[in-house]
DRENMI-258679 format. One record per residue (C-alpha): residue number from 1; x, z, y. Coordinates in pm, whole numbers. Layout:
NUM / X / Z / Y
...
REM end
This chain:
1 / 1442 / -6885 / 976
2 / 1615 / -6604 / 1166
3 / 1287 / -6495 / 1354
4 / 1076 / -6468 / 993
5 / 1394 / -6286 / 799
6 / 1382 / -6038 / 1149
7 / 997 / -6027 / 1094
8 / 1015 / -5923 / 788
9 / 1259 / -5678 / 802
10 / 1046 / -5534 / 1063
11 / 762 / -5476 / 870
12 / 955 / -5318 / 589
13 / 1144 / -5087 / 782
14 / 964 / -4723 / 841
15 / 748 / -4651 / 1084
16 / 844 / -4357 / 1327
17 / 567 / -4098 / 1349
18 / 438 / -4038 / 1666
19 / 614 / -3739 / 1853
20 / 322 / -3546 / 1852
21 / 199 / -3592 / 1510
22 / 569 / -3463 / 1345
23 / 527 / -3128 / 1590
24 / 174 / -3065 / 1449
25 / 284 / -3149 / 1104
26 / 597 / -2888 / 1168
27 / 401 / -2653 / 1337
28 / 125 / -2656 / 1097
29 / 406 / -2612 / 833
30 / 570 / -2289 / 975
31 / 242 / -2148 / 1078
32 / 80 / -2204 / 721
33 / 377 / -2020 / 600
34 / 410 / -1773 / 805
35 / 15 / -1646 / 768
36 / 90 / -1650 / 381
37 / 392 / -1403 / 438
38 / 187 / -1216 / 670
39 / -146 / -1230 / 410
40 / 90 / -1125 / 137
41 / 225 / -815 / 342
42 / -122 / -692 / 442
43 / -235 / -700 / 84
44 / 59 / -530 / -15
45 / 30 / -240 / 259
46 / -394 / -235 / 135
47 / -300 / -173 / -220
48 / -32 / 98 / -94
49 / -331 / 303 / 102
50 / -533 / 274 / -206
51 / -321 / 391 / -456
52 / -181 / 638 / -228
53 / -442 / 949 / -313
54 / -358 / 808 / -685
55 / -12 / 902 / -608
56 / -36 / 1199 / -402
57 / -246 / 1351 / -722
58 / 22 / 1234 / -989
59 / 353 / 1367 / -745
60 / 105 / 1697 / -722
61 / 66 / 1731 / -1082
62 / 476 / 1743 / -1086
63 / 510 / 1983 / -895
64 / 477 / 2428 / -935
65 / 188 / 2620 / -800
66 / 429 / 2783 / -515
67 / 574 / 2440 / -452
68 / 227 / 2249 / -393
69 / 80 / 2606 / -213
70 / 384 / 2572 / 60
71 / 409 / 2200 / 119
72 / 218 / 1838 / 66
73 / 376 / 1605 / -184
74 / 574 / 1406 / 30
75 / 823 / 1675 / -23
76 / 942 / 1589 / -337
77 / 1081 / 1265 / -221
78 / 1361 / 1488 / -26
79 / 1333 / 1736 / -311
80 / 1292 / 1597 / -646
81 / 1440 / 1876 / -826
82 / 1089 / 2040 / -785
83 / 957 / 1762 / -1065
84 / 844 / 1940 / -1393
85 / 589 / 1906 / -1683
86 / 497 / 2269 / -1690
87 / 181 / 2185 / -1597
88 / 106 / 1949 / -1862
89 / 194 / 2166 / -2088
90 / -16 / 2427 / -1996
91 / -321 / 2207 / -1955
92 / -298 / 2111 / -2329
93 / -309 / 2490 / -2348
94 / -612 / 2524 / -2157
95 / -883 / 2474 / -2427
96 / -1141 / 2372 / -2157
97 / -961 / 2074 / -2073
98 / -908 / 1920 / -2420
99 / -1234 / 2004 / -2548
100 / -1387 / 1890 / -2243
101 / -1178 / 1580 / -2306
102 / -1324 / 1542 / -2587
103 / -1679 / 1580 / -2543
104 / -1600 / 1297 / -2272
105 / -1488 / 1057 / -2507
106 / -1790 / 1126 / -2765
107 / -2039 / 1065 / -2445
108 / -1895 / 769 / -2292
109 / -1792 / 569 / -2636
110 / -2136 / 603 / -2793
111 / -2299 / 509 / -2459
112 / -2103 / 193 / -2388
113 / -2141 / 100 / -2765
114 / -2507 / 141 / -2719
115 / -2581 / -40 / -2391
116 / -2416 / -331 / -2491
117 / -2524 / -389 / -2846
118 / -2910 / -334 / -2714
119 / -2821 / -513 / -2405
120 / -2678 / -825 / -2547
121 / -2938 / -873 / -2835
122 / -3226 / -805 / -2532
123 / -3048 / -1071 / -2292
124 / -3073 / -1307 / -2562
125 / -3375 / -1251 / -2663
126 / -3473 / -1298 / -2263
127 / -3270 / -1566 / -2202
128 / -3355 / -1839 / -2532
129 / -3651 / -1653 / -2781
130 / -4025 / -1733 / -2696
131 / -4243 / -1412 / -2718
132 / -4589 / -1343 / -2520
133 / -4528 / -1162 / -2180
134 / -4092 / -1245 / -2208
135 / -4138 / -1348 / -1825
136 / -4331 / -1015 / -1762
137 / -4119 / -765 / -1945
138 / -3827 / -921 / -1761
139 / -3983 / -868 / -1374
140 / -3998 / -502 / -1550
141 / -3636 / -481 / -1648
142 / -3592 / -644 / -1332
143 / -3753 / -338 / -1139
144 / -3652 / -88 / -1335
145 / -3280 / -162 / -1162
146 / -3457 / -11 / -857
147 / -3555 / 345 / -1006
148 / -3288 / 610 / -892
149 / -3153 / 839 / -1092
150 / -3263 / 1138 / -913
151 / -3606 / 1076 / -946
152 / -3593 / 1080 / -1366
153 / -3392 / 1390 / -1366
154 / -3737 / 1635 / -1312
155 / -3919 / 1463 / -1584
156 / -3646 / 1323 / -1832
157 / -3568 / 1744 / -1811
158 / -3895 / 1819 / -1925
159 / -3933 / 1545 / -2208
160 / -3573 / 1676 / -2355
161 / -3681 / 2033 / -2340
162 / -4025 / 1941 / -2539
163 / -3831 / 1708 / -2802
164 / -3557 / 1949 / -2820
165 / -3254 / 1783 / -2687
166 / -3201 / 1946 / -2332
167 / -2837 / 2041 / -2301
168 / -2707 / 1851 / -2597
169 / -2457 / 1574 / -2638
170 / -2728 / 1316 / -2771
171 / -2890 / 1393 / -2452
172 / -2699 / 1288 / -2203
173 / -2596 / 967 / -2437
174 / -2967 / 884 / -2444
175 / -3009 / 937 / -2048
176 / -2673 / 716 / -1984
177 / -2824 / 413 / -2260
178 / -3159 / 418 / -2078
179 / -3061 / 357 / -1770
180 / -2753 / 165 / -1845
181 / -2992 / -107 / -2027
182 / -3176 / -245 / -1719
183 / -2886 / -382 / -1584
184 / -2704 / -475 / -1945
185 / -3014 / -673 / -1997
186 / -3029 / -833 / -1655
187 / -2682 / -972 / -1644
188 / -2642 / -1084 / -1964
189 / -2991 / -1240 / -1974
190 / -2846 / -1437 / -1673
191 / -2506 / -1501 / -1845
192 / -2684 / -1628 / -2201
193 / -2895 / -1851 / -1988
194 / -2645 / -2099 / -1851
195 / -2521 / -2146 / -2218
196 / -2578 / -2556 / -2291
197 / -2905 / -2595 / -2475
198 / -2779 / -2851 / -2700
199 / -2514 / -2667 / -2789
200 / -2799 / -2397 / -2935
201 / -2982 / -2705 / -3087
202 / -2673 / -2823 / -3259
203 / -2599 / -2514 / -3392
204 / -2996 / -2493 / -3523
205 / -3012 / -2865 / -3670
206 / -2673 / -2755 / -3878
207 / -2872 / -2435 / -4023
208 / -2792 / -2196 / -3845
209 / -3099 / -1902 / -3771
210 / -3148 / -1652 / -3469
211 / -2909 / -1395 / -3568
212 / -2613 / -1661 / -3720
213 / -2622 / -1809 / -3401
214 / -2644 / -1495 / -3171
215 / -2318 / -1383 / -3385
216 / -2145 / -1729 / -3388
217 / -2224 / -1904 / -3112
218 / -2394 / -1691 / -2834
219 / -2132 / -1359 / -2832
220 / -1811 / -1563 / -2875
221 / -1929 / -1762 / -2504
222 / -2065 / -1482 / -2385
223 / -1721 / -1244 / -2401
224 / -1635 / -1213 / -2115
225 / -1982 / -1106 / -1963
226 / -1913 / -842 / -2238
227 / -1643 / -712 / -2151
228 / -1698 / -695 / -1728
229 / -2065 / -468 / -1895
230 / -1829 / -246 / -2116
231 / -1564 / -189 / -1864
232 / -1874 / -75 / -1594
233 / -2037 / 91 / -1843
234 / -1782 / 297 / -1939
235 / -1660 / 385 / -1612
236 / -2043 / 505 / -1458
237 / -2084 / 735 / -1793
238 / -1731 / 875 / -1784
239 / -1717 / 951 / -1361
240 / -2043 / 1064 / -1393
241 / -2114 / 1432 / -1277
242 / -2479 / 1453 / -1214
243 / -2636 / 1394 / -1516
244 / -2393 / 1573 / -1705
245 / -2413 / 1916 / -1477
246 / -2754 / 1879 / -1608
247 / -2822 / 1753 / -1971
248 / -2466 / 1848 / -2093
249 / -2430 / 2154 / -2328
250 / -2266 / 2416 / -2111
251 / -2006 / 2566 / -2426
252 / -1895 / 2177 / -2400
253 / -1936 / 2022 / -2066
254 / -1738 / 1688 / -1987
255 / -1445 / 1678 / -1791
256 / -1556 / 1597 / -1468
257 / -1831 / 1914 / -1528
258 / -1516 / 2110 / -1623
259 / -1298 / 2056 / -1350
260 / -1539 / 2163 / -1113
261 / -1644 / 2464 / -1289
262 / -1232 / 2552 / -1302
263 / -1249 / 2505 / -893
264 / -1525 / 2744 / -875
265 / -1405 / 2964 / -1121
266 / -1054 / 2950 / -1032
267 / -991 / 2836 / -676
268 / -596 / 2904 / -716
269 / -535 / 2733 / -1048
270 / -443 / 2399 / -896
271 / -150 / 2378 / -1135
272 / -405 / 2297 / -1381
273 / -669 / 2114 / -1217
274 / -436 / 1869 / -1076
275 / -273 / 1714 / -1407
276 / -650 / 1745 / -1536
277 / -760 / 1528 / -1226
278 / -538 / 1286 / -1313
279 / -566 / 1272 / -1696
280 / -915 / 1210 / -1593
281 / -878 / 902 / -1367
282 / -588 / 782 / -1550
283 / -795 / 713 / -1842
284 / -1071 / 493 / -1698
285 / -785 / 318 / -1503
286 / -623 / 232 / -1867
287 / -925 / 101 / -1976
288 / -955 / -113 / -1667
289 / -654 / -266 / -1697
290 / -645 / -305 / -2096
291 / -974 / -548 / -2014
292 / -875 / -691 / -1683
293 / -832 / -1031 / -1800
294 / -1153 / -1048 / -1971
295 / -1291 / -872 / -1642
296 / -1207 / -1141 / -1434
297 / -1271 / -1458 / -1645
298 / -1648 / -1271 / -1662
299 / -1675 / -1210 / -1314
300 / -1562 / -1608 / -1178
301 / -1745 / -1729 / -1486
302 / -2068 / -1587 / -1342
303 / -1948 / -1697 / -988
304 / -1903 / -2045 / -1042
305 / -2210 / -2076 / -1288
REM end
């Protein structure tokens, strides 16, 4: 009786780890810890660097003419008495800023609209209608993507000039759509396509026709696709430079056109080009950040699908 009661208590008493099992297990511990302090730091000293030039250009717009002329921006952590919004003001003087502003805004809004309205009802069409040729107007889309912009620039000039819209706002609007579409098309054609197809056929057996279920069923799942096209969208038309040096009317050239014309014109007016640099990135990164989460469900969606 004594030997089975000391059996059993033997084999419900814990068993000791091996020595060298409980270091690894502690040493995995402390080392699994210490690369996610030393991950977290890194990431933390990347997104410093990268938002530095953001800074530098904000602390710059802060500061006077003299002030930025004598030393970098640094300075004005040691002297922050040099802080001031004289600079804002006068750039909503300047009415080559503001109305460059706003030709900006009626360029890039109309543009965005436009790719992804055409876009999405094109990747649908792609992705679920039957037509003749749908697989061979796609490999077209498909190598359109390839086409640079530089080499339309020569004869999308001369086709303006003969229609009449060379160096107006419709224009450049009409240059952006055109070659904003091959891509729209492409990745929402690819997004639209992983949609269930009973999910369609449901939606068809309860009534519902092409453009009830493109409304209903198609844009609601395909969001955040949407939203990661708008967001890219709007940023290429509103950085862009190139095409607007170009197609834009000269009396109202966007901002980024602007700018550089003030640097040319004006090589020592930096108190006004620097609050205008940053009005001008600030915006996009507003935008950006306004439709991050939609951003990033669009972007894993597409990465797990």
């Amino acid at each position: 009786m004594t030997t089975t009661k000391a059996a059993t208590r033997a084999e419900q008493a814990p068993r000791a780890k091996p020595a060298g099992e409980a270091k690894q297990s502690l040493g995995a511990r402390i080392a699994a810890r210490a690369g996610g302090g030393v991950m977290r730091v890194f990431l933390v000293l990347v997104a410093l660097f990268w938002l530095m030039p953001t800074i530098g250009l904000l602390l710059s717009s802060l500061r006077g003419a003299e002030d930025i002329a004598a030393t970098g921006w640094w300075k004005i952590f040691t002297a922050p008495s040099e802080l001031t919004f004289d600079n804002y003001q006068r750039l909503l003087e300047n009415s080559t800023i503001t109305d460059s502003l706003f030709s900006t805004v009626m360029i890039t809004v109309p543009s965005t609209f436009l790719v992804v309205v055409i876009g999405s009802f094109a990747g649908y069409a792609f992705a679920w209608m039957d037509f003749p040729g749908r697989d061979w107007w796609f490999l077209v889309v498909v190598g359109l993507l390839v086409v640079p912009v530089q080499v339309a620039l020569i004869p999308v000039s001369e086709l303006f000039g003969s229609i009449g819209i060379f160096e107006t706002t419709f224009g450049v609007i009409m240059f952006h759509t055109a070659f904003g579409l091959p891509f729209a098309i492409f990745l929402l054609r690819n997004f639209f396509a992983e949609i269930p197809r009973e999910l369609l056929e449901a939606a068809r057996l309860d009534g519902a026709g092409e453009i009830r279920l493109f409304t209903r069923v198609v844009m609601p799942l395909g969001g955040p696709a949407i939203a990661s096209l708008g967001i890219f969208q709007f940023l290429w038309v509103w950085n862009d430079m190139l095409v607007a040096l170009i197609f834009a009317d000269s009396e109202s050239p966007p901002i980024t056109v602007a700018l550089q014309q003030q640097v040319r014109q004006f090589g020592n007016n930096i108190d006004v080009l620097a609050p205008g640099a940053f009005v001008s990135m600030v915006i996009p990164l507003a935008v950006f950040f306004a439709f991050q989460r939609q951003f990033v469900s669009g972007v894993m969606a597409g990465a797990v699908k």
